[in-house]
FIKOLZA-1660 file (N, C-alpha, C; in steps of 0.1 Angstrom, whole numbers, plus 5000, padded with zeros to 4 digits):
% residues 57
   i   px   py   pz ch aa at
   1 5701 8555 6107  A  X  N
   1 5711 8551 6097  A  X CA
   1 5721 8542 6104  A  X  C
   2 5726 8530 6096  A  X  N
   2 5732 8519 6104  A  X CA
   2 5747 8528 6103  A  X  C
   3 5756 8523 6111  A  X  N
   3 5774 8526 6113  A  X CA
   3 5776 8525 6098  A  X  C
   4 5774 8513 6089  A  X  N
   4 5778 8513 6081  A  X CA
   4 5777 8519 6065  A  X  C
   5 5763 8526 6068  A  X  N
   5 5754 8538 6062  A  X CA
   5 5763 8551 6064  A  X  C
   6 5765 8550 6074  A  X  N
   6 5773 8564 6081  A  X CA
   6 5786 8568 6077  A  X  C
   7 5793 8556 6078  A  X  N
   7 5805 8554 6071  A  X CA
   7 5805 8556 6057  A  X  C
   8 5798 8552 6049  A  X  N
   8 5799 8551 6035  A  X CA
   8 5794 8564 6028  A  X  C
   9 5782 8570 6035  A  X  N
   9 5779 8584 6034  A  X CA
   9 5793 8593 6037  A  X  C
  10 5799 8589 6048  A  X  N
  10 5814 8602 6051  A  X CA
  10 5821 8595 6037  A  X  C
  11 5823 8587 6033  A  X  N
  11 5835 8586 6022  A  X CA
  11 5826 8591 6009  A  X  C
  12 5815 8590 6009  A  X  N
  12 5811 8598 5995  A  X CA
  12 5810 8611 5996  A  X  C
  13 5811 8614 6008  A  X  N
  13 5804 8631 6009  A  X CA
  13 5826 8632 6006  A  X  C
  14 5834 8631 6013  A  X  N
  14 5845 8635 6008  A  X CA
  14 5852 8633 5996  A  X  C
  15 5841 8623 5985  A  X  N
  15 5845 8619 5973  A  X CA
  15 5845 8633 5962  A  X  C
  16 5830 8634 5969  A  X  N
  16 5823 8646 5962  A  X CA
  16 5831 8660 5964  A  X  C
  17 5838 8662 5974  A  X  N
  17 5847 8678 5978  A  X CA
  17 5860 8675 5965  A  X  C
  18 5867 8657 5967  A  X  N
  18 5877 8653 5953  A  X CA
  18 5873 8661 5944  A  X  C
  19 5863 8655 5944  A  X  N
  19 5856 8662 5928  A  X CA
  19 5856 8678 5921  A  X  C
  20 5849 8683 5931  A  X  N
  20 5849 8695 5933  A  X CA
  20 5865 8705 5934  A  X  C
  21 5878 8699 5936  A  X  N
  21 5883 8701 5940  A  X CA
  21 5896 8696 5927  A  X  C
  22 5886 8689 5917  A  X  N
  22 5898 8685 5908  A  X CA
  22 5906 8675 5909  A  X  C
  23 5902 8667 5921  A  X  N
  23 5912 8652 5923  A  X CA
  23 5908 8638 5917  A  X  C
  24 5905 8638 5901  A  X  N
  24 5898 8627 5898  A  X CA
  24 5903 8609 5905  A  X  C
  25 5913 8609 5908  A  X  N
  25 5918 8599 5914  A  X CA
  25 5913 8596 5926  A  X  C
  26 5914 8610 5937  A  X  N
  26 5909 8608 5949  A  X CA
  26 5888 8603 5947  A  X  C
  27 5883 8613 5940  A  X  N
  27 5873 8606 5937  A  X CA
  27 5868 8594 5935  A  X  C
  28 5877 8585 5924  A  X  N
  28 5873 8574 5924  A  X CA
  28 5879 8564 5934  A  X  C
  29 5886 8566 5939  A  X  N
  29 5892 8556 5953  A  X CA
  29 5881 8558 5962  A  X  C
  30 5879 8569 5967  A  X  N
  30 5869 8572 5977  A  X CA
  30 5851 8563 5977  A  X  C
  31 5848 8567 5961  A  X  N
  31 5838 8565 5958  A  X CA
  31 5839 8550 5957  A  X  C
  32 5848 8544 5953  A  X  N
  32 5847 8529 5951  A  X CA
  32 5851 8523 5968  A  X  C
  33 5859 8528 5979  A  X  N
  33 5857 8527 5989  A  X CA
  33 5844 8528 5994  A  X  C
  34 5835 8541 5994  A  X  N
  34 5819 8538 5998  A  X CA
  34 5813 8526 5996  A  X  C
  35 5814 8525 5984  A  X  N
  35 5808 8509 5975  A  X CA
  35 5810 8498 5987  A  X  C
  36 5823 8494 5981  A  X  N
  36 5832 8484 5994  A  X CA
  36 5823 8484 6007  A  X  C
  37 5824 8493 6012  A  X  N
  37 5819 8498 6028  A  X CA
  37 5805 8489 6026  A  X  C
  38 5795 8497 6015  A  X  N
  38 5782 8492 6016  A  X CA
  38 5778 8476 6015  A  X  C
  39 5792 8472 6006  A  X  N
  39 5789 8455 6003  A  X CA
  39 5796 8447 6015  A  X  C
  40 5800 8454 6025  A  X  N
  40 5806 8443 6036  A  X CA
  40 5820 8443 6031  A  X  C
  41 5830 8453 6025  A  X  N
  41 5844 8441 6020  A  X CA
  41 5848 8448 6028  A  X  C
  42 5864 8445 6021  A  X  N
  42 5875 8449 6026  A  X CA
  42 5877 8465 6035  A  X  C
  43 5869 8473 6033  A  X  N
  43 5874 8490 6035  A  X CA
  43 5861 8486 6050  A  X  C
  44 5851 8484 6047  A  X  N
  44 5846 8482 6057  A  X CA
  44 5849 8479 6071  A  X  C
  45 5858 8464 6071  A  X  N
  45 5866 8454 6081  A  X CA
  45 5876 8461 6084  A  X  C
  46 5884 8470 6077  A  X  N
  46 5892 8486 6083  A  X CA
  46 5884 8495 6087  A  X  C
  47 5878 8500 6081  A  X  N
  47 5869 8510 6091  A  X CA
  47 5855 8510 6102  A  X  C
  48 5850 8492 6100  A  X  N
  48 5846 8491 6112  A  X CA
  48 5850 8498 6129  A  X  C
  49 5845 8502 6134  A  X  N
  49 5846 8507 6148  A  X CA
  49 5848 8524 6148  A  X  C
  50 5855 8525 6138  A  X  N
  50 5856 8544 6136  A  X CA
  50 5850 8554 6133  A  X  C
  51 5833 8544 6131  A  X  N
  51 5827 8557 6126  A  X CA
  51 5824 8571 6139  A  X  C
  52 5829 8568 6155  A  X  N
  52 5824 8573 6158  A  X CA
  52 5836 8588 6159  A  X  C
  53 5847 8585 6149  A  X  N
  53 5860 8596 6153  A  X CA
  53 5861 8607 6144  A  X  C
  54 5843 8609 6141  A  X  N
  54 5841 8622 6133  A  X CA
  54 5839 8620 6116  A  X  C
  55 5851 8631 6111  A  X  N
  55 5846 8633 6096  A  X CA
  55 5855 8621 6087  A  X  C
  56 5859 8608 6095  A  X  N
  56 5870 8600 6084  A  X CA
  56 5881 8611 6082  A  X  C
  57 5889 8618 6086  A  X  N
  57 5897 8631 6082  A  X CA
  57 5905 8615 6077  A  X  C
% end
């Protein structure tokens, strides 16, 4: 799986705990962040280099 697979997998897997969790806002930021990540934008070009500093906390 590429960095950027990796990345976008951590922000959905913590979209889904939002969820779980009752945060419908945090959900959809998150989830539309993964998106982002996958299409090359903006959240990407910020979180390029980090995927190696764990769970995105």
């Amino acid at each position: 799986m590429s960095a950027q697979a990796d990345v976008a997998a951590g922000l959905r897997t913590q979209a889904e705990w939002c969820r779980k969790l009752g945060s419908p806002l945090y959900t959809a930021l998150l989830s539309e962040a993964a998106a982002d990540v996958e299409a090359g934008g903006a959240c990407w070009r910020v979180l390029e280099g980090q995927e190696d500093e764990g769970a995105l906390a």
